[in-house]
N, C-alpha and C positions, 0 to 999 in steps of 0.2 A: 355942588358935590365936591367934597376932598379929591386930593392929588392920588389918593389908594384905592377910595372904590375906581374912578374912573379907568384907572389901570385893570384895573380887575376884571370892569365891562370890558374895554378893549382887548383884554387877553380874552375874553370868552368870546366876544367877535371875531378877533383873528382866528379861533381855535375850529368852532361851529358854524361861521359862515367865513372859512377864512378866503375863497374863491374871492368874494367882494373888497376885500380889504386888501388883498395880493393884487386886485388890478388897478386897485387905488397908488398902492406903496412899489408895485413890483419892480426893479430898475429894467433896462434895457441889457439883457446878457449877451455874452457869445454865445456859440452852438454847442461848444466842445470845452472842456476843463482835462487837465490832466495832471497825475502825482506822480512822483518816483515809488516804485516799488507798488501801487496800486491800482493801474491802468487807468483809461478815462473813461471819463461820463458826458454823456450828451443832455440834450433836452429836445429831442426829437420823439415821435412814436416811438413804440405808447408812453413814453414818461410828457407828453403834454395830449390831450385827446379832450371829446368834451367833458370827462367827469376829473380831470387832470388840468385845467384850466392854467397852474402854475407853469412860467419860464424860468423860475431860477434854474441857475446850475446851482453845484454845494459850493460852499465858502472856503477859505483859505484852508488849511490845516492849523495853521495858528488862530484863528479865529474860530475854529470847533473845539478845539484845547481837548482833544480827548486821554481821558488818566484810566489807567488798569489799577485797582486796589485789591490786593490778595488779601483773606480772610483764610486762617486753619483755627483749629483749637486753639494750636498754641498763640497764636497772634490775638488772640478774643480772649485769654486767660492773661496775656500780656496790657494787656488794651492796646498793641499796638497793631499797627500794617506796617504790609509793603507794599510799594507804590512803584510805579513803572511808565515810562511814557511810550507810546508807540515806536520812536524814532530810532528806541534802544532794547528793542526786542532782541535781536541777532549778540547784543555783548552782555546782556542784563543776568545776575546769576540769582534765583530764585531761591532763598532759603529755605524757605518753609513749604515749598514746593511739591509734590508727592505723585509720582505716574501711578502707584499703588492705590490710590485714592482716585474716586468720580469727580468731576470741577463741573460745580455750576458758574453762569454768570448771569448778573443780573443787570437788567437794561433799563434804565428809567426813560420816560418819556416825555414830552413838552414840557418846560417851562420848568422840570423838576434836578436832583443831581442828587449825588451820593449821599448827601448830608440831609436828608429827609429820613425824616423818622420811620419809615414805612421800608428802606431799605436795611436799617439798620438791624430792625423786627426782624426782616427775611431772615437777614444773615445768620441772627443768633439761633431761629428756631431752626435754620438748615442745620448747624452743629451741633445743635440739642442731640439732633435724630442722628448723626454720625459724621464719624471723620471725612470731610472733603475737601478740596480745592475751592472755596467759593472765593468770585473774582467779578468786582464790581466794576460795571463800566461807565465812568463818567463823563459827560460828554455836552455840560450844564453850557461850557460857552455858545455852543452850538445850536441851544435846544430852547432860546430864547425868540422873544418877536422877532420881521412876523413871522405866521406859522409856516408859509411856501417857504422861505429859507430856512426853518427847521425841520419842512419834510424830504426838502430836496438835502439835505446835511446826512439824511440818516442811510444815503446810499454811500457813503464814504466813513460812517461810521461803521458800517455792516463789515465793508472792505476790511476795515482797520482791524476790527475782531478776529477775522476770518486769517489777518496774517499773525495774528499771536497764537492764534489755536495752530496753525501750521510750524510757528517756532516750535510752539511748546511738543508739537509732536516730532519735530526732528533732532530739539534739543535731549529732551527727556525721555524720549522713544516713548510715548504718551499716545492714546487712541481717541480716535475722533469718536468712535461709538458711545465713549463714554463721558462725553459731553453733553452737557444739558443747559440749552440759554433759555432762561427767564425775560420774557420781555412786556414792559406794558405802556400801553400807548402806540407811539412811535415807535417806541422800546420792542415794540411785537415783529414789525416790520424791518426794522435793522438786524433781528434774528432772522429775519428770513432772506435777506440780502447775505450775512454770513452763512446762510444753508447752502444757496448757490452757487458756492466758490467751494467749497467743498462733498469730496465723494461722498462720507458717509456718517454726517452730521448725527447723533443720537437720538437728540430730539430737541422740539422747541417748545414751549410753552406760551402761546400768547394772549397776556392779559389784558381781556378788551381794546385791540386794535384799533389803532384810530380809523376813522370814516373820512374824514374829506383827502382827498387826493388819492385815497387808496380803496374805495369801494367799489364796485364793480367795474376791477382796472384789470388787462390781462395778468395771468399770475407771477411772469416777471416782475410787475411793482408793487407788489404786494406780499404779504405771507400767505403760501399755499403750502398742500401738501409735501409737494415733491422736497420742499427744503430742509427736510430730515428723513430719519429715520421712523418718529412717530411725532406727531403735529400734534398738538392738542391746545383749544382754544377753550377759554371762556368769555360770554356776550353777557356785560351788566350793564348796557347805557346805550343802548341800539334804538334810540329814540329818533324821534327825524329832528332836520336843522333846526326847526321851528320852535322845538320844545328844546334848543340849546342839547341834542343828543352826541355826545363826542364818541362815541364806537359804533365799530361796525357792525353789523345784524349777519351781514353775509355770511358764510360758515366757509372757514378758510384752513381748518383742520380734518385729518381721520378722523375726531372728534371732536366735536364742537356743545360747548355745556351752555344752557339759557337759563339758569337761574329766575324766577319769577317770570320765566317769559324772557331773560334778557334787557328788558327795559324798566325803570323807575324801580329801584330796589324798594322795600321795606325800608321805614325810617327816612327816606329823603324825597326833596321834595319831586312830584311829576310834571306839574305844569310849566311854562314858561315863566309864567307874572309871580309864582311861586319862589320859583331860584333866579329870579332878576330883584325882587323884594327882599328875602335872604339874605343874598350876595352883598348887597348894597349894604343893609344896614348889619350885617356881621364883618366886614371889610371897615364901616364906618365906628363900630361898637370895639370888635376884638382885634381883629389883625387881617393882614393879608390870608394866614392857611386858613384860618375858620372862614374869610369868605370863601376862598377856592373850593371846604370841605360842604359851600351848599349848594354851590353849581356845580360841580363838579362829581358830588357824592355815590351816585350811578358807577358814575365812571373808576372811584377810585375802590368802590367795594369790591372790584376784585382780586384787588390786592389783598384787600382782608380777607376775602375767603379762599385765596390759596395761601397765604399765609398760616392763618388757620389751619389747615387740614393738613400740615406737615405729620404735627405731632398730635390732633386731638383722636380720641380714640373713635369718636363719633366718624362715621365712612363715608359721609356727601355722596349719596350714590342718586343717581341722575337714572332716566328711563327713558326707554327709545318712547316715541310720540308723533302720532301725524302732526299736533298742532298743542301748542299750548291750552286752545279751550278747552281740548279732549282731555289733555291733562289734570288741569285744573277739575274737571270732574269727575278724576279720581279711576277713568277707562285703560288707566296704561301704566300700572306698577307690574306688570309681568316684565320677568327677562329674557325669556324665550326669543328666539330671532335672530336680530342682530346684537341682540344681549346691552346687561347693564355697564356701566362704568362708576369710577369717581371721580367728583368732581377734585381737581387741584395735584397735590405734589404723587400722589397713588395713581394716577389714572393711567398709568402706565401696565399696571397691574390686575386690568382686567380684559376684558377683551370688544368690551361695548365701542359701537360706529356710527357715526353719522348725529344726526343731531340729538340731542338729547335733555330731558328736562328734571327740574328737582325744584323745592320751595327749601327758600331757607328765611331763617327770621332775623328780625330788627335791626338787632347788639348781638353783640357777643355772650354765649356764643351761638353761631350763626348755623351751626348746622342743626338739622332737620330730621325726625326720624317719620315714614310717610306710611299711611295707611287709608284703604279704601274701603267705605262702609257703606253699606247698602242694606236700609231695610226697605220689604214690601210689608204693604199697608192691607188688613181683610175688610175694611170698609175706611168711606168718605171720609178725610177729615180736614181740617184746612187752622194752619198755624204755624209756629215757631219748633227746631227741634233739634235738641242737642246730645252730646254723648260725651262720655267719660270712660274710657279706657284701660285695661289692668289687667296687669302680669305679671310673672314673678319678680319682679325686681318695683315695683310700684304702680303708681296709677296717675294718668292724665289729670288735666286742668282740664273741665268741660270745656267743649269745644263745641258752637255754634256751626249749627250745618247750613243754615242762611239767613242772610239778614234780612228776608223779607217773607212775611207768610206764603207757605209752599200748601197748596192742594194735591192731593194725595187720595186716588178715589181706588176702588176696589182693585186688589191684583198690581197696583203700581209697586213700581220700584224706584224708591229714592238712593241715585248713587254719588258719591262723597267723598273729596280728598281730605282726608285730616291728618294735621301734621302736630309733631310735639316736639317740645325743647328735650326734655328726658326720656331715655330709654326704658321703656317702663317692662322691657326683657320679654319671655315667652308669653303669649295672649294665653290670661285664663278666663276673661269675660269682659263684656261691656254695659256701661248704662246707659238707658234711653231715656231724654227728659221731652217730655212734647209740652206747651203751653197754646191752647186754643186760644183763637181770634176773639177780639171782645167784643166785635162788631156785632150789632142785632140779628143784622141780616145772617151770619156765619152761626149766632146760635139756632136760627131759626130752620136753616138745612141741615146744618150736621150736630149728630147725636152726640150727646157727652162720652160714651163711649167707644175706647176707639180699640180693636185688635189688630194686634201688630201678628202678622201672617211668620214673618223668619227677618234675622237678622245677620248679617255674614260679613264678618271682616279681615282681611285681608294684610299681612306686614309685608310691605315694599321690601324693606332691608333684608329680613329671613327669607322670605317667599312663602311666610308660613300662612294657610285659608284655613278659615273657624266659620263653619254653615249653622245655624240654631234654628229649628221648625220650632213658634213659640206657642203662637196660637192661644196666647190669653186677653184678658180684656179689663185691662185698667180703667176705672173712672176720672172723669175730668173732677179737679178740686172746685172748692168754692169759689165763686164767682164767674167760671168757663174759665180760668185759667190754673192749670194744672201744677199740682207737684209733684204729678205722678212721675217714679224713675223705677225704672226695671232695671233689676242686679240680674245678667245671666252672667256662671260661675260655673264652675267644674268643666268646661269644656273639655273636651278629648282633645290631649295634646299633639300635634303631626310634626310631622319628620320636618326638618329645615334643610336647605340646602339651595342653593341658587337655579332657578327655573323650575323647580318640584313646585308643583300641588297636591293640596290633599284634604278634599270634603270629608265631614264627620260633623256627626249631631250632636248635640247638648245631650251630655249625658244626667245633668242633675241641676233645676232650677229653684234659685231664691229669689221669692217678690215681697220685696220692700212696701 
């Protein structure tokens, strides 16, 4: 094996099972560290415990090298920054500087720094959407192997932010409230160390926080709530050590978004022997990031999808849910309760708590518009059964309600999350495609006839319900497998609005 992938495996060792590698590598520290101007740090409870296994303290200040890069319009129409070192916070005069203006900052996490294209992204799309402070924190020397002295670094990096956010508030008369740090990985947790040091942080955004040394750790070593004013996490890679899962599952926000469940996105790979096979021969084929982009790619989607959702018009809106399965079968697009949210840079702007869930797809672009469909069946049938979607703005790519023949006997109800890339606008009807079993046995019990009793589907995003009592009776095509597809059309249109419902019947039916 080349001198690249090997590195690649051991950055994914240190990263996901970095406990084993830290007692391999870990050196013999003091108890106590300390800096001018940023108090010290120990390595006592809780920052070592049994899920904190690491002794480091953090490393030098020179040996974390952390850089502040300012980003306005005008510095992104220039192509230039401005750059700033911690040491020179107190004499440093900010040009393009604005207390007038919101400041984000953005936190890269392991192994990653400013100069990654995914930071860059952020940046441009945050001043797409409006004028602000954005101010990247660099922090690449520090954020190197192994992982224990990259996690034990980001309490000193947290520090370091938390004293620029304090110049800039006494230099510029600037307000903490309206502060907002972006953090992923590690990146998440050093936002929450800079919450702590300050009264009344904005808020934090953390982008799939890492798991090892910070999952179920008290919420001093970790990102919790209390470290803003509103927390909001996303979970794309909450997979366990075993399947190489680098974030955390735990829910460490007011809200906390799981996307697909949180773990093994759309598009990348889930298994272990999966993104160890990847890794290896895209590290040996392309390059170092393409291998990172196969082990890794859980982890780093969600930087895409709050990236994304700056400026797409499409809402990421997420639903409260006992449980992912529940989800997934379509039982929990109401917002009633503790209400909906969005997922990414809006989520600030609703009023949805606690955990919450949304499907998003593959590629770009990744958001999802979601709906629950439910037909009941007036007799036995057993097979395959899809639908097609339509409203005033267009109509779905049929969409397969399961991959494996579903029985369906008198009075059932089949219910169904279906999700689509495009907005296909106000529901004015849907199509039913059924395909019977071709087995003997399936033609021998169920009739080629099948009555669809009512069909009802439901927009996630509007909150708008379409009820249809159908009560006809298609034949099955030649051979027992059907091309039968019912157009229901003309629906009665209901009011939209967030948490309204509103039943109504078909007021006028076309069969195809």
């Amino acid at each position: 094996m080349g001198r690249l992938p090997a590195f690649v495996l051991l950055n994914c060792i240190s990263f996901s099972q970095g406990f084993l590698l830290d007692g391999l590598l870990g050196p013999s520290e003091p108890s106590e560290k300390c800096y001018t101007g940023l108090g010290c740090f120990n390595n006592a409870p809780p920052f070592h415990s049994h899920d904190r296994a690491e002794t480091y303290l953090p490393a030098d200040l020179s040996a974390i090298g952390t850089k502040f890069i300012l980003h306005t319009r005008e510095t992104l129409n220039n192509a230039t920054e401005e750059a700033m070192t911690v040491s020179s916070q107190n004499g440093v005069n900010l040009t393009h500087f604005s207390r007038a203006r919101a400041t984000k900052f953005i936190v890269h996490g392991f192994t990653h720094s400013a100069r990654r294209q995914w930071v860059q992204d952020m940046v441009r799309e945050l001043l797409k959407h409006d004028e602000m402070n954005v101010i990247v924190v660099d922090w690449e020397k520090g954020a190197q192997l192994p992982y224990g002295q990259a996690a034990a670094n980001t309490r000193v990096v947290g520090a370091q932010v938390a004293q620029l956010i304090k110049s800039l508030v006494d230099r510029y008369d600037s307000n903490e409230s309206t502060v907002h740090i972006i953090g992923h990985s590690l990146g998440a947790h050093i936002a929450g160390y800079t919450g702590e040091r300050l009264a009344g942080l904005g808020r934090i955004t953390g982008l799939d926080p890492s798991d090892p040394y910070f999952q179920n750790t008290p919420p001093q070593v970790r990102l919790d709530p209390s470290d803003a004013e509103f927390v909001d996490v996303v979970h794309t890679d909450g997979s366990s050590f075993l399947e190489l899962g680098m974030g955390a599952s735990q829910a460490m926000g007011h809200v906390d978004f799981y996307p697909n469940g949180g773990v093994n996105q759309p598009g990348c790979d889930g298994d272990l022997i999966s993104k160890i096979t990847h890794t290896a021969w895209n590290a040996a084929t392309v390059g170092y990031y393409s291998a990172e982009g196969a082990v890794a790619c859980s982890h780093l989607r969600a930087l895409d999808l709050f990236t994304e959702s700056i400026n797409n018009p499409c809402p990421f809106i997420a639903y409260p849910c006992v449980n992912v399965v529940e989800f997934d079968k379509g039982h929990c697009l109401t917002c009633s309760g503790h209400g909906c949210s969005r997922l990414g840079y809006h989520a600030n702007t609703m009023s949805g708590r606690g955990s919450l869930y949304l499907t998003t797809q593959d590629s770009s672009s990744f958001c999802s518009y979601h709906y629950q469909v439910n037909l009941t069946s007036e007799n036995a049938v057993d097979g395959l059964f899809s639908v097609t979607l339509y409203g005033d703005k267009g109509h779905s790519q049929p969409a397969t309600l399961t991959t494996k023949n579903e029985i369906l006997n008198n009075g059932d109800t089949s219910s169904h999350l279906v999700t689509t890339r495009s907005d296909v606008g106000g529901l004015t009807g849907i199509g039913v495609r059924y395909d019977k079993s071709h087995t003997l046995l399936v033609h021998l019990l169920y009739a080629d006839n099948w009555t669809l009793r009512s069909a009802a589907v439901q927009s996630g995003d509007t909150q708008q319900r379409l009820v249809g009592l159908i009560g006809t009776r298609p034949s099955v095509g030649e051979g027992g497998a059907s091309n039968m597809t019912q157009w229901y059309r003309d629906w009665t249109k209901c009011r939209r609005g967030r948490g309204f419902q509103h039943d109504t019947e078909v007021q006028g039916l076309d069969q195809v």
